[in-house]
C-alpha positions in Angstrom: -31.7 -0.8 12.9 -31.5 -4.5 12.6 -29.1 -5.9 9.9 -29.1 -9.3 8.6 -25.1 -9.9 7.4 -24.4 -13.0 4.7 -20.8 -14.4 4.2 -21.6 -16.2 0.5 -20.0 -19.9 0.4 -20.2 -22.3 -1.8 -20.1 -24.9 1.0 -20.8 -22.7 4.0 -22.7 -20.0 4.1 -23.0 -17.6 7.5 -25.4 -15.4 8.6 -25.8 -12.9 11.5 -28.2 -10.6 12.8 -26.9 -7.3 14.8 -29.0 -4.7 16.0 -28.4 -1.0 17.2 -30.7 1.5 18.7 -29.6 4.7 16.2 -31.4 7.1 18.7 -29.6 6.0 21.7 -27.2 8.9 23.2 -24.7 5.7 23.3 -25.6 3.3 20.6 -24.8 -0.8 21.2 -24.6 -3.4 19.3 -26.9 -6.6 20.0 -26.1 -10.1 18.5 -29.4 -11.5 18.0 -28.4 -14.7 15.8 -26.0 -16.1 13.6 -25.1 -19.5 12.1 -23.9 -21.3 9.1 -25.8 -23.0 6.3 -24.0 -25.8 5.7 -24.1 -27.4 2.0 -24.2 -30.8 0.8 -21.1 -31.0 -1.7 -22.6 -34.1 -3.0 -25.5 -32.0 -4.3 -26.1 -30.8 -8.0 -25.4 -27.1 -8.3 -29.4 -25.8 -8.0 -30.1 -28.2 -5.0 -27.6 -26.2 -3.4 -29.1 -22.9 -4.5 -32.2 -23.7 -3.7 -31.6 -24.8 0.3 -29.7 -21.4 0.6 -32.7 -19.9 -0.8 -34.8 -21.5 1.2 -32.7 -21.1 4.2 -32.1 -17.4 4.0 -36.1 -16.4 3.0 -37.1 -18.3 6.0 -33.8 -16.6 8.7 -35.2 -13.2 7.1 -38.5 -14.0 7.9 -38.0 -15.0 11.5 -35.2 -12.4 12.3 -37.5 -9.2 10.2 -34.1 -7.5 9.5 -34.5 -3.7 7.7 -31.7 -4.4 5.4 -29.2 -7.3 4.3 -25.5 -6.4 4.2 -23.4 -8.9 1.4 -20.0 -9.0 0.9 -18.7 -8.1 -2.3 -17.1 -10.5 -4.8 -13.4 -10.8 -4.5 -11.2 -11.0 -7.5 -9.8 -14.9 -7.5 -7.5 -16.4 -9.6 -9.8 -19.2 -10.4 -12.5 -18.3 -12.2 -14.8 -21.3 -11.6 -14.7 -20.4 -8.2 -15.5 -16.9 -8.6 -18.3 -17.7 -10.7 -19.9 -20.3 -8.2 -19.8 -17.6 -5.6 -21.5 -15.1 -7.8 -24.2 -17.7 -8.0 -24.4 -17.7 -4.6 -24.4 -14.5 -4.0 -27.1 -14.0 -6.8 -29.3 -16.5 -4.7 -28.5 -14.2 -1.5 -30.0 -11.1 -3.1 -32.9 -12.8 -4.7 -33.7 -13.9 -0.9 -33.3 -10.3 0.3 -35.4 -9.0 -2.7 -38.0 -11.4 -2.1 -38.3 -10.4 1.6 -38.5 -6.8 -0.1 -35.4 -5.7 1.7 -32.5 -3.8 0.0 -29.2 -4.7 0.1 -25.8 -3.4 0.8 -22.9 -4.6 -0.4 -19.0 -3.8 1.2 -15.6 -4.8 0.1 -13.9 -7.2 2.0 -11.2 -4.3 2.9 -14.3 -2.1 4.4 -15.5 -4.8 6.4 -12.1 -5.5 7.8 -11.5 -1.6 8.1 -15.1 -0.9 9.8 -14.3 -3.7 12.4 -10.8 -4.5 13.6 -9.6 -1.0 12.0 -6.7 -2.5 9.3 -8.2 -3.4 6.0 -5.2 -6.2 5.8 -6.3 -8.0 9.3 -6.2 -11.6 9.3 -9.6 -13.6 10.1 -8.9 -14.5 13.6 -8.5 -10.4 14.2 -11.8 -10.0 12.6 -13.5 -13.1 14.9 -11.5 -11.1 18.1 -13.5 -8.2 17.1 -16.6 -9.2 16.6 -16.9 -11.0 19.6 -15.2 -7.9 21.9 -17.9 -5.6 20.1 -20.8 -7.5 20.5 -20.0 -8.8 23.6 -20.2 -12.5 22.9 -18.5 -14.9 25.1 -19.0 -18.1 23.4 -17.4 -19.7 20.5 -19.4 -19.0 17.2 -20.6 -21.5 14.9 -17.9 -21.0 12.7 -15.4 -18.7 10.7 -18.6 -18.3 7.9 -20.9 -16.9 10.9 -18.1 -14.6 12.8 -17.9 -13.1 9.1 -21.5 -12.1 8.8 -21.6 -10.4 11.8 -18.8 -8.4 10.5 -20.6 -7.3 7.3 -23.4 -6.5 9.6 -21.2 -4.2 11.8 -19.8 -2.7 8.6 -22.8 -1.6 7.9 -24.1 -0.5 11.0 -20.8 1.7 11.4 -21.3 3.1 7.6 -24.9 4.1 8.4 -24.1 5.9 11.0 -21.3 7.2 9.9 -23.5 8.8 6.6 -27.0 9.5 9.5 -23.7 11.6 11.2 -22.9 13.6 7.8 -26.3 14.2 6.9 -26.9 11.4 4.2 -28.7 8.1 3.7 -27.5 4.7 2.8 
């Protein structure tokens, strides 16, 4: 299974591919990209949609994930903010869709849960974790890009977990 995992940003934007071999007596992770779109703030609103469109059709098209795992929106005391992320995130899934791939989506406490094992862990626990479990040992591109690869390992965990009970995700 190869999951392509988005952190939604309204100035950075991560991405990161993980793969698993579900029929392996031992399964492992593989990092196979990540990286951060990185917006121009001095850009109108649907410039900036449109290069994370554009950026994410193309990653999806190179990478050929089987699903794309999003975070899902946060409750934020500002709701401008929360509202420019939902439009972010709305850009995110129209990528996916257009690439006809289906999307998951995980709370922030799940991903945090799924990966470091304490829904309250702090971010650098999260970036520990990610880079123990997929064996990276390099710095990643940035906070946005160590996040992606955790919603990609949420997923991966989740999907096995449900292959393990019987079900389907």
């Amino acid at each position: 299974m190869r999951v392509f995992g988005i952190d939604c940003g309204t100035e950075f934007t991560g991405y990161g591919v993980v793969e698993v071999d579900c029929d392996a007596r031992m399964p492992k992770l593989m990092h196979l990209a990540a990286g951060t779109i990185r917006l121009n703030k001095k850009e109108k609103t649907p410039q900036r949609l449109a290069q994370v469109y554009s950026e994410l059709t193309g990653l999806m098209a190179l990478h050929q994930p089987e699903i794309v795992a999003i975070e899902e929106v946060f409750f934020s005391a500002n709701a401008k903010s929360a509202l420019k992320l939902g439009q972010v995130r709305g850009v995110a899934m129209l990528a996916a869709a257009t690439c006809g791939l289906p999307v998951a989506e995980y709370a922030p406490l799940s991903i945090k849960s799924s990966v470091v094992g304490y829904g309250l862990a702090a971010k650098e626990q999260v970036q520990f974790m990610v880079k123990r479990l997929l064996e990276i040992d390099h710095e990643l591109d940035s906070a946005d890009a160590a996040d992606a690869l955790a919603i990609a390992i949420c997923h991966i965990h989740t999907a096995q977990t449900l292959l393990l009970q019987g079900a389907r995700r």
